[in-house]
C-alpha positions in Angstrom: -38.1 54.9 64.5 -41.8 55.9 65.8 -41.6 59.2 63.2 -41.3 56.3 60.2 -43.8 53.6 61.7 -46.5 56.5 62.3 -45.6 58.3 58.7 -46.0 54.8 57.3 -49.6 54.0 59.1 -50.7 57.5 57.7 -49.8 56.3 54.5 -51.8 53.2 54.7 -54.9 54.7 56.4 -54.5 57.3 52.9 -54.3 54.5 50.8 -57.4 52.8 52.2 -59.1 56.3 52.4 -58.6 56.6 48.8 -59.7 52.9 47.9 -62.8 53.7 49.6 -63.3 57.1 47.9 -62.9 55.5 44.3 -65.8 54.2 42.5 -66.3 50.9 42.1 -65.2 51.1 38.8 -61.8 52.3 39.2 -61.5 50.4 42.3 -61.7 46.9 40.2 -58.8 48.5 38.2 -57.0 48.9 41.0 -57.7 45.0 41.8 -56.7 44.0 38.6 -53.3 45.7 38.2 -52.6 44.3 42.2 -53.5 41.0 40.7 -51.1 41.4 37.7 -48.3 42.6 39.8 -48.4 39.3 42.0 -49.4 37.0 39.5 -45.9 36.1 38.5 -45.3 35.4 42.0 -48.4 33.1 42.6 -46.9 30.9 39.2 -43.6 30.6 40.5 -45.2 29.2 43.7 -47.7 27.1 42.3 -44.9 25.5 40.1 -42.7 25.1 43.2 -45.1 23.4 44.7 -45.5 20.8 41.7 -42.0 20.0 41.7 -42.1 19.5 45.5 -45.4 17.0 45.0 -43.4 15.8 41.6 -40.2 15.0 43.6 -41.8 13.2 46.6 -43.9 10.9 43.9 -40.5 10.2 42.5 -39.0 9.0 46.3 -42.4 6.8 46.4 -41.8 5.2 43.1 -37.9 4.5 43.3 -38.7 3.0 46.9 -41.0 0.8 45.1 -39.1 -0.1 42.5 -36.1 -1.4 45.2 -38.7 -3.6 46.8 -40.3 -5.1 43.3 -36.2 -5.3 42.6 -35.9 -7.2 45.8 -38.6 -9.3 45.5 -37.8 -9.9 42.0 -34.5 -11.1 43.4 -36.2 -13.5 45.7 -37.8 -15.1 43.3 -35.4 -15.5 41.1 -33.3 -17.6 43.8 -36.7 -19.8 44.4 -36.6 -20.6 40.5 -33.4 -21.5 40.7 -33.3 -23.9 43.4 -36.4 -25.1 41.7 -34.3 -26.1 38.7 -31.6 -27.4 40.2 -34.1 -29.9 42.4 -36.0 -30.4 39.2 -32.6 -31.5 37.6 -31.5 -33.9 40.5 -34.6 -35.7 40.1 -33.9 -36.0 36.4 -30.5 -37.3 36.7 -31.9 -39.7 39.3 -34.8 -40.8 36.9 -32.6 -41.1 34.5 -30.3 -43.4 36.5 -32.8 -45.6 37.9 -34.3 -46.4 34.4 -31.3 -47.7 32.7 -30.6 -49.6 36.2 -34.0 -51.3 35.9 -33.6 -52.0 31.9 -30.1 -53.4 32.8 -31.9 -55.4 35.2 -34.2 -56.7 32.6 -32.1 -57.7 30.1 -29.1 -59.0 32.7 -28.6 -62.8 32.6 -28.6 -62.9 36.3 -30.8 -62.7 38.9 -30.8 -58.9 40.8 -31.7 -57.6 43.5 -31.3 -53.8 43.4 -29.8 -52.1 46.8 -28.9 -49.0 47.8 -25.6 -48.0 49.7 -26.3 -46.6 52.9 -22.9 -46.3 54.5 -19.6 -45.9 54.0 -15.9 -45.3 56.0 -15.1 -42.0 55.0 -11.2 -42.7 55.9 -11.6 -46.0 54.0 -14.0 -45.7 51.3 -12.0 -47.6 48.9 -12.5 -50.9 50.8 -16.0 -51.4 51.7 -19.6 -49.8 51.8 -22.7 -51.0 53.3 -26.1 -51.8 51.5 -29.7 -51.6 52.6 -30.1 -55.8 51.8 -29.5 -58.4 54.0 -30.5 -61.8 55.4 -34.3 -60.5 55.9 -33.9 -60.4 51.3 -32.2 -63.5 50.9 -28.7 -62.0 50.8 -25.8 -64.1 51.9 -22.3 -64.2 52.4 -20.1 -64.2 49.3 -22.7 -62.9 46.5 -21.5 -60.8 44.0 -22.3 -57.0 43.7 -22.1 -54.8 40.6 -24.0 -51.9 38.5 -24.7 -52.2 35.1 -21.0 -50.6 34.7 -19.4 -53.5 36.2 -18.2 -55.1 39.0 -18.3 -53.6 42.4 -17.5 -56.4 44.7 -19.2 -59.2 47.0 -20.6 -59.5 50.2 -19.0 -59.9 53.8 -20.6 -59.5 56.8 -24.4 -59.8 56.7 -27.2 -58.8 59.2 -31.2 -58.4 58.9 -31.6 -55.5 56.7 -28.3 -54.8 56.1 -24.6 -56.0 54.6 -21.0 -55.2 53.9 -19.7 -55.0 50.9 -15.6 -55.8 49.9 -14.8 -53.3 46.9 -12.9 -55.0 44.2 -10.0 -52.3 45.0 -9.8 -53.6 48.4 -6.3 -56.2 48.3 -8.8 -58.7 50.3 -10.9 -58.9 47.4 -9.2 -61.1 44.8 -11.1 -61.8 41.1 -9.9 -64.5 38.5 -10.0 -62.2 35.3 -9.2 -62.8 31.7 -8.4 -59.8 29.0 -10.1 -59.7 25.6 -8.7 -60.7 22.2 -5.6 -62.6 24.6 -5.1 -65.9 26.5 -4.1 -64.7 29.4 -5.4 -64.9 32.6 -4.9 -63.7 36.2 -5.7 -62.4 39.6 -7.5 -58.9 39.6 -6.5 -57.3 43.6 -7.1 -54.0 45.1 -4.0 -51.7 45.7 -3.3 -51.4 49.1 -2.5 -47.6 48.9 -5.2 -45.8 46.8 -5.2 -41.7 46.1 -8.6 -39.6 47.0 -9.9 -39.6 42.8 -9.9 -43.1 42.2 -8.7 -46.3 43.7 -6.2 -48.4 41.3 -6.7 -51.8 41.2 -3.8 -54.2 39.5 -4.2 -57.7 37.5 -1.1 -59.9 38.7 -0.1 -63.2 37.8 0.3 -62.8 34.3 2.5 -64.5 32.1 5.7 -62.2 31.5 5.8 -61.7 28.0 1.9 -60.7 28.1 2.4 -57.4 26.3 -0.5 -56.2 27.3 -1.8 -52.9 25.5 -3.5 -49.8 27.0 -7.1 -49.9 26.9 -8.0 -53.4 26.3 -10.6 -54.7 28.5 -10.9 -57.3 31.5 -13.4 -59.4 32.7 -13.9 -62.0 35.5 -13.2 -65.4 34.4 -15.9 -67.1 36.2 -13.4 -69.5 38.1 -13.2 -69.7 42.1 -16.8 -69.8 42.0 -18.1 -66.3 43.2 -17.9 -64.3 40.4 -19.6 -64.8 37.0 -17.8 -64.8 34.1 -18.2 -62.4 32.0 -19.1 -58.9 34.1 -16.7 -56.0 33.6 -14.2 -54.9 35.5 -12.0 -52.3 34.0 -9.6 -51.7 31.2 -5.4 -52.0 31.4 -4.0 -48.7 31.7 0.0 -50.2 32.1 1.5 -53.2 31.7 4.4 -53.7 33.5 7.2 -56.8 33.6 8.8 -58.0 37.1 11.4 -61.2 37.1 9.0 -64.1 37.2 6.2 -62.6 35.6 4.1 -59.2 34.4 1.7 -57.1 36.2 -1.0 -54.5 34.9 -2.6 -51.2 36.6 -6.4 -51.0 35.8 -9.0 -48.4 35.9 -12.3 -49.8 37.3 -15.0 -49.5 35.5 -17.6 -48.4 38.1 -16.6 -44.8 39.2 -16.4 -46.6 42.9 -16.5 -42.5 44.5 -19.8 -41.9 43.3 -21.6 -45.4 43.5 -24.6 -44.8 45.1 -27.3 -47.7 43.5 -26.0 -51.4 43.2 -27.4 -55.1 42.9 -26.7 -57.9 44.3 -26.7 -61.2 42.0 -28.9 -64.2 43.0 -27.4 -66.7 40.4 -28.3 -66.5 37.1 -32.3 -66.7 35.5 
């Protein structure tokens, strides 16, 4: 093992010996074919060393690109919750305005409330409204939209009341049906399903023959209700032994009501 490492620095010192001993001439071609020898080398590192710099530019960029993704995301989700707000308030603009034009061309005196409460085990039957005695509102006053009628006042307080739904079975209306004579008592069913409430128009004659679709209003008699004001349309007529009864579907969606008015007489 020494015999090769001291044959090989002999070598070397020779080598360098002879480097030395050449003119300067032949000395630079010496450089120059070293030079061309390793040169191949020296591009194959200098291009492995782009690709390194190349592929950790590339980590940098797709790192950014999942946080501009991200955000991008983000913003997207703000938009849309944007919209939808921007929609509610639409719908709600939308509602108001035809309440208030309704208002202006009623023939009664309105007050506009709000409903503020409501049993959710007994929705059906009443709801509660941000008017009371401190606005003039008293017991017995009807309540409706510009759909129809809702029902009338109970129990009032300062700055609030209750308010009986027509498809409560306490709340009882005198109603007549369009293009027919008869008359009858509109009452609340005392059973109601979680979609709608069914209401029923009794005390009608038993020969009525009452046809799906036609309309009802309140006759005006009893003195609570004006005559006139919607309150649904027959959906089945029906005969018993003395006399005929009819199912009705309100026409205020009574599951949704959410703005109402209270009438003060008529202007």
């Amino acid at each position: 093992m020494r015999r090769y490492n001291i044959a090989g620095l002999v070598v070397f010192l020779l080598a360098v010996g002879g480097l030395f001993a050449l003119s300067p001439r032949n000395t630079q071609k010496v450089q120059s074919a070293f030079l061309g020898m390793i040169s191949p080398f020296l591009r194959t590192g200098s291009s492995l060393q782009q690709r390194v710099v190349a592929f950790h530019e590339g980590l940098k960029t797709l790192t950014q690109l999942e946080q501009d993704n991200k955000t991008l995301l983000i913003q997207n989700a703000q938009l849309r919750t944007g919209l939808g707000y921007l929609r509610d308030l639409e719908q709600e603009n939308n509602r108001l305005r035809h309440a208030l034009e309704y208002r202006e061309r009623a023939a009664f005196n309105l007050v506009p409330a709000r409903i503020i409460a409501r049993d959710s085990s007994t929705w059906w039957n009443t709801v509660r409204i941000d008017r009371g005695v401190d606005d003039g509102v008293e017991i017995d006053m009807p309540v409706l939209t510009e759909d129809g009628l809702v029902g009338k006042t109970t129990a009032v307080a300062g700055s609030s009341a209750t308010v009986v739904l027509i498809s409560d079975e306490n709340c009882k209306v005198a109603a007549t049906v369009e293009g027919t004579q008869e008359q009858g008592i509109v009452t609340g069913e005392r059973t109601s399903n979680s979609l709608q409430p069914q209401i029923s128009l009794i005390f009608l004659s038993k020969n009525a023959n009452l046809r799906p679709g036609q309309r009802v209003f309140s006759s005006g008699a009893g003195a609570v209700f004006p005559a006139g004001v919607s309150i649904g349309v027959i959906k089945e007529f029906k005969k018993r032994e003395l006399d005929g009864y009819a199912t009705i579907v309100p026409s205020v969606d009574l599951t949704t009501l959410e703005d109402v008015f209270v009438v003060f007489g008529k202007k």
